[in-house]
C-alpha positions in Angstrom: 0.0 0.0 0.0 1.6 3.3 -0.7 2.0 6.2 2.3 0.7 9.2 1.0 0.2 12.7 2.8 -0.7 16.1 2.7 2.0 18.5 2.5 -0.7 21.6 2.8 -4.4 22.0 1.1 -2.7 21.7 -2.4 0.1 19.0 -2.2 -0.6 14.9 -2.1 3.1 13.2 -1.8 3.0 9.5 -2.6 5.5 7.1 -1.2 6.2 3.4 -1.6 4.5 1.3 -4.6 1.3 2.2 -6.8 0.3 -0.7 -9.0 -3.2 -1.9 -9.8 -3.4 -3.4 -6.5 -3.7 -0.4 -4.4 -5.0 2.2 -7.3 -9.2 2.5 -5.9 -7.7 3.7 -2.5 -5.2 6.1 -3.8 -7.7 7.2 -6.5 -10.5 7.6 -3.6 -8.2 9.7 -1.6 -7.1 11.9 -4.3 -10.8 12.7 -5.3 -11.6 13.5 -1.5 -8.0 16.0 -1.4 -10.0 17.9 -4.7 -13.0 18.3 -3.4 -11.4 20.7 -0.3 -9.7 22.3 -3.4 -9.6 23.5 -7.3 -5.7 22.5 -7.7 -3.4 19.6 -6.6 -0.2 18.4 -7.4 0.6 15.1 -6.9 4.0 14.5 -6.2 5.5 11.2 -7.3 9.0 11.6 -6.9 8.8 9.6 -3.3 7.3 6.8 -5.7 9.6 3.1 -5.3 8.0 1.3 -7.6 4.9 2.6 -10.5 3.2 0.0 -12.9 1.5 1.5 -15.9 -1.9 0.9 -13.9 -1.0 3.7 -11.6 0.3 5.8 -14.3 -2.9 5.2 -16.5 -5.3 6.0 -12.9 -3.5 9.1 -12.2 -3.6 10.4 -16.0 -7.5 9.5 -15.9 -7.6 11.0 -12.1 -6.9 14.7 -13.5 -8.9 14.3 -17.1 -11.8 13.7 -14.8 -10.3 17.0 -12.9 -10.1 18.9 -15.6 -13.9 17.8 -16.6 -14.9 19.3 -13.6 -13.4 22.5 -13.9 -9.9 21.3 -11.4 -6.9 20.7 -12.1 -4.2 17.9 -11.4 -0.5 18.5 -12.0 1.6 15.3 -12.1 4.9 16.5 -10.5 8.2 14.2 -10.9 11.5 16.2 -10.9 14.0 13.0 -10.1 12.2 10.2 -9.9 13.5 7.8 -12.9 11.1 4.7 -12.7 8.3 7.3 -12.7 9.8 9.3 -15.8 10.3 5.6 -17.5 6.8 4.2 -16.9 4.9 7.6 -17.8 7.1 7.8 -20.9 6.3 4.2 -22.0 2.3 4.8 -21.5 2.9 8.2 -23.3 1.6 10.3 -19.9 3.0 13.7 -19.3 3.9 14.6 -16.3 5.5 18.2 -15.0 9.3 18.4 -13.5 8.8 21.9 -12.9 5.7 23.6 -11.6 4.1 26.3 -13.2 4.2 29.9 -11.0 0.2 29.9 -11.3 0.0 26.0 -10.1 -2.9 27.5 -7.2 
């Protein structure tokens, strides 16, 4: 199960493994983080280990933000088994975050 916390209102850090074992939970708990907000970023540098699962949950996580008139930024600066599996499923993700992120 991955550890995942709240940095502030606008921050969700995940640590330890997402894979399509754990994905409703994390998926649940990111939903609940937007509805206290109109912008998160997820950070996924503290990831160990991503399967394309997660990578496809979190990539339909913020289109169903953006539906909804929210946002979801995918933030990985270092992380290089995150960069690899987002690259292979053809997700973008953000290693810098914008100035107008909130």
């Amino acid at each position: 199960m991955p550890f995942h916390r709240f940095l502030n209102n606008h921050l969700f850090r995940l640590e330890g493994r997402l894979y399509s074992g754990n994905l409703s939970e994390v998926q649940f708990k990111i939903e609940s983080a937007l509805d206290r907000t109109q912008s998160l970023i997820v950070d996924l540098d503290p990831l160990e280990k991503i399967d394309v699962a997660g990578a496809y949950m979190l990539y339909i996580a913020s289109e169903k933000a953006r539906e909804n008139n929210k946002r979801i930024i995918l933030f990985c600066k270092e992380n290089e088994i995150v960069k690899l599996v987002f690259s292979y499923a053809g997700i973008h993700y953000s290693s810098k975050l914008p100035r107008t992120a909130f």
